[in-house]
N, C-alpha and C positions, 0 to 999 in steps of 0.2 A: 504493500500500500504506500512505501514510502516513495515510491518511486511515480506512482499518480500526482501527489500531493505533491510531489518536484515538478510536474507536467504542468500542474493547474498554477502553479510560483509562475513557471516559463510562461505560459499562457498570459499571463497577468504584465507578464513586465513585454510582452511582445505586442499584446493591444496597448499599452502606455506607450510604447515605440513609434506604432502607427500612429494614436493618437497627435505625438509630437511630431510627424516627419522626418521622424530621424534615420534614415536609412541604414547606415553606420549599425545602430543599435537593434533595425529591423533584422539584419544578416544573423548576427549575432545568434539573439534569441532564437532564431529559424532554426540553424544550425544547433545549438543547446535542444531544443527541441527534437529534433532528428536523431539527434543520440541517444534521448531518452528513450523512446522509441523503439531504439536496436537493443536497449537495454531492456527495457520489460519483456522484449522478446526472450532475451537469455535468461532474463530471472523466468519466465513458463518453463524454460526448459531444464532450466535448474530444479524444478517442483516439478517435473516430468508430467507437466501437461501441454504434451505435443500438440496435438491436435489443435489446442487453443494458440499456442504458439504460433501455426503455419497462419490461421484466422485474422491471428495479429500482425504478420508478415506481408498478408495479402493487403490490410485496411491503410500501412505507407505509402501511402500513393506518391508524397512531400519527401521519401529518402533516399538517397543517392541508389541510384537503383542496385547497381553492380553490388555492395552491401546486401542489400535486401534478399537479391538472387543467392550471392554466397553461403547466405544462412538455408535459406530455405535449399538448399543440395546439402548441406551439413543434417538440416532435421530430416532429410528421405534418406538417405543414408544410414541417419540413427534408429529409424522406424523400420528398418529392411527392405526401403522402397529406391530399388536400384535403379528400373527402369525410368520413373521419376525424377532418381537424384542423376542419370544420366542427361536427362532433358534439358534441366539447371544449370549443369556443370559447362554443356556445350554455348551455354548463354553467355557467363563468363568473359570479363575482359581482360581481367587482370592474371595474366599469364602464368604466374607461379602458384597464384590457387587455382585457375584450372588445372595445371598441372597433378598438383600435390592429391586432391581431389581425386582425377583421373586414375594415377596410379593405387590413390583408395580402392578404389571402383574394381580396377582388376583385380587386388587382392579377394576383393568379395566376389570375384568370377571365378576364381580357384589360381588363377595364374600367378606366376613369381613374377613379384613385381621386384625383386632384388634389385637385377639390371638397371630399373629404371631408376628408385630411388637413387642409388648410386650416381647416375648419369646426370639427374637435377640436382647433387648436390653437387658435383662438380660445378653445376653453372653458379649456384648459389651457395656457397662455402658455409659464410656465415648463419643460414636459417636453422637453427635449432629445431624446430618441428619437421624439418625434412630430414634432418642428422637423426631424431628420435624414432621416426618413422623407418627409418634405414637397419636402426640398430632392432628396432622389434621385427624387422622383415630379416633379417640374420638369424636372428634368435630363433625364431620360428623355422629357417633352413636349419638350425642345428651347430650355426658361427655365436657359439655364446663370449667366447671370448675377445673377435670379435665386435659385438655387439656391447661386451661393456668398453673397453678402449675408446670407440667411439663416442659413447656417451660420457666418458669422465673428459674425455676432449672437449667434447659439446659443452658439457656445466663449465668448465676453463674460460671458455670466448665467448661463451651464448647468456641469455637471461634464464635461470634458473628456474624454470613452470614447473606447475606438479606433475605433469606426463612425465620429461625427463625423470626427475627425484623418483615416482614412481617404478619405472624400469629399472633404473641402476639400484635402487633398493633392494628389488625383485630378484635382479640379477647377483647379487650378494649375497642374497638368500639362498639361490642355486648352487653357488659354484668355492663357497668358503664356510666353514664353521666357525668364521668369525666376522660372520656377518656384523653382529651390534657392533662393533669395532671397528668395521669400515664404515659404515654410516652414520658413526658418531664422529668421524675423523671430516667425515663428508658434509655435515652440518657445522664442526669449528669452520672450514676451510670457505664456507660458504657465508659465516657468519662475519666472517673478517672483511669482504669484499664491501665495498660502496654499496647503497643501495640501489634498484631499477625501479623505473613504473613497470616496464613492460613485462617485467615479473609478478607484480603487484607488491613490489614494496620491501624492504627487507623481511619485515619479519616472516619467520616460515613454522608451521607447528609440524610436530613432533610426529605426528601422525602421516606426514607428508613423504619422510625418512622410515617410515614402516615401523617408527620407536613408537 
């Protein structure tokens, strides 16, 4: 709810914009607006109500569209709706989520998409969700080691999300009986770094790290 009640604020300060002319201010608020927007989308899906999610996806007429399409292949895909989420995907401008996407897609077709992940990170070094996506499609061929390498590379240059933290937890779990000990090593190590937005911030809980 708190997320309406930021809508109805934007709404308010956006008719006071119009009201003064101010274009400057119109942009603004438009824009605050529109993100709201993609935001209550993710809180649906965070509360695993799909269905109402896609409802909400459809009613942005006002957001950048490319966004809007992005998510809505992200929610058919999460729903098992391939041929859907392939519709989406091909809509796509932004070439590195089609991609990344794509190569989704074939996993869910039964195909190794090893090769490819591989080949888009070569273009794109730095993207950590294709580096983690690389490392789970390893892991899955049975390259567990591999698969962590990569990802303690990845947490190195990249912003720390829970997907990475996730796997290489995982993978800790697998492949040492000292596990609590690498991923305790792995939270100092991360806790010393500056903080990211694009991580969402420093702090990370415990649960993050499989502790």
């Amino acid at each position: 709810m708190a997320l309406y009640a930021l809508a109805g604020e934007v709404r308010a300060h956006l008719k006071q914009a119009y009201a003064d002319g101010n274009e400057n201010e119109q942009e603004l608020w438009k824009d605050r607006l529109r993100d709201l927007g993609l935001r209550v989308a993710d809180a649906l899906v965070e509360m695993g109500e799909l269905e109402t999610a896609n409802r909400h996806l459809d009613s942005l007429t006002d957001t950048y569209a490319d966004e809007v399409t992005y998510r809505k292949a992200v929610l058919r895909i999460r729903v098992g709706d391939v041929v859907g989420a392939h519709h989406y995907v091909g809509k796509l401008q932004n070439d590195i989520r089609k991609a990344t996407l794509g190569i989704l897609l074939k996993m869910a077709d039964g195909q190794d998409a090893t090769s490819s992940w591989h080949d888009l990170l070569e273009q794109h070094p730095n993207d950590g969700l294709v580096a983690n996506n690389l490392a789970v499609s390893s892991l899955y061929a049975g390259d567990i080691v591999d698969a962590r390498q990569l990802l303690e590379q990845t947490l190195g240059r990249s912003p720390a999300f829970a997907g990475v933290l996730f796997n290489i937890s995982t993978i800790y779990e697998l492949c040492s009986e000292r596990a609590v000990d690498h991923k305790t090593r792995l939270a100092h190590t991360l806790a010393a770094k500056l903080p990211e937005s694009a991580s969402g911030g420093w702090e990370r809980a415990g649960v993050e790290f499989k502790l």
